[in-house]
C-alpha positions in Angstrom: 13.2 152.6 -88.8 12.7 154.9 -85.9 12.6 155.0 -82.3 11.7 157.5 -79.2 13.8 157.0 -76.4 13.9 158.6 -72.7 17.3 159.7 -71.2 17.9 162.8 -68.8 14.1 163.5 -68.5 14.0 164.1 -72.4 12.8 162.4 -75.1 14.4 161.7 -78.5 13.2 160.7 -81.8 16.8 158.2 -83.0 17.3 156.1 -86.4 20.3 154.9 -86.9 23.2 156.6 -87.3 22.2 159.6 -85.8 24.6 161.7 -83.4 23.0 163.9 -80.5 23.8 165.8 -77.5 21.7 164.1 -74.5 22.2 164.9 -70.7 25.5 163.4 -69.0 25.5 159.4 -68.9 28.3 157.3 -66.8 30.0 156.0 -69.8 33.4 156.1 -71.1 34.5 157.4 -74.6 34.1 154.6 -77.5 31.8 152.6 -75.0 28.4 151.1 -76.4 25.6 151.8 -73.8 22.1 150.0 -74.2 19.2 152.4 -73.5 15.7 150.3 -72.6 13.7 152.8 -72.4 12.3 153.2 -75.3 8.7 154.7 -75.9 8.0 154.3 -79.3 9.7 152.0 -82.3 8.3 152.5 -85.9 9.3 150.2 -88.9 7.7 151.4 -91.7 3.8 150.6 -91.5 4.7 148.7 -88.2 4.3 150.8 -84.9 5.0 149.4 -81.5 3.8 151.9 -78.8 4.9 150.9 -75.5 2.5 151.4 -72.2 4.9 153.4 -70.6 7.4 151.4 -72.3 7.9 148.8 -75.4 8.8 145.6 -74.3 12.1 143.8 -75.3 13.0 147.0 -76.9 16.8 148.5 -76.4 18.6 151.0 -78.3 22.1 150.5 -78.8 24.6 153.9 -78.6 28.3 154.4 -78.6 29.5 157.1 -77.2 31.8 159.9 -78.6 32.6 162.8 -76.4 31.7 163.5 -72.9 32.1 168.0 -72.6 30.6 170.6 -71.1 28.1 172.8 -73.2 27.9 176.6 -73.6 28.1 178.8 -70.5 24.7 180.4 -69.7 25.0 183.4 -67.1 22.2 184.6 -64.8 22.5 188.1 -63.8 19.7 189.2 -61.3 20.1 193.4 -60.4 18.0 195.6 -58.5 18.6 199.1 -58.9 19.2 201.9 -56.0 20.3 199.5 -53.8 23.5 198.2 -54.9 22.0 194.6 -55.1 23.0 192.6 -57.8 24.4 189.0 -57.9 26.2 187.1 -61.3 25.9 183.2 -61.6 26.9 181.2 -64.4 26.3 177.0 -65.7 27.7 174.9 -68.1 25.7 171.5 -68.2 27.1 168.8 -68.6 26.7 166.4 -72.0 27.5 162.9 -73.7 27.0 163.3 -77.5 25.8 160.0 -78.5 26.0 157.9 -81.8 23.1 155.4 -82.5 24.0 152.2 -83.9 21.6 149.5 -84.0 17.8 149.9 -82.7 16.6 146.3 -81.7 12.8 145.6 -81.4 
């Protein structure tokens, strides 16, 4: 059993037990967050395609670690004018742990 959920903007084909990285959610560590929006959910022949959304459908996650990811650094230069400026990002995460999908 599968599902395709929407959080952050994203989408993200889940079964359970699966850990991911999705954009930050406001949720403690070791707290189980229901996600409703959930696109598609796929039992074996049985496929449930929501219009935008499946009704009655939730997906059930625990979350394990709230961090920051990799730093990514924009450097923009022009040369023979002494023009240059340095940024850099880290965005922010909650890696996830799917535990039941509910249909």
């Amino acid at each position: 059993m599968y599902a395709v959920i929407k959080t952050g903007g994203k989408q993200y084909k889940v079964a359970e037990g699966d850990v991911l990285r999705v954009e930050k959610l406001n949720a403690e560590v070791n707290e189980t967050v229901e996600l409703t929006d959930v696109l598609l959910v796929a039992n074996g022949e049985d496929v449930k395609v929501g219009t935008p959304v499946v009704e009655g459908a939730k997906v059930l996650v625990e979350v394990l670690n709230q961090g920051k990811g990799a730093k990514v650094i924009n450097f923009k230069y022009k040369p023979k004018t002494g023009n240059h400026r340095k940024k850099g990002h880290r965005q922010l995460f909650t890696e996830i742990k799917v535990t039941a999908i509910n249909a």
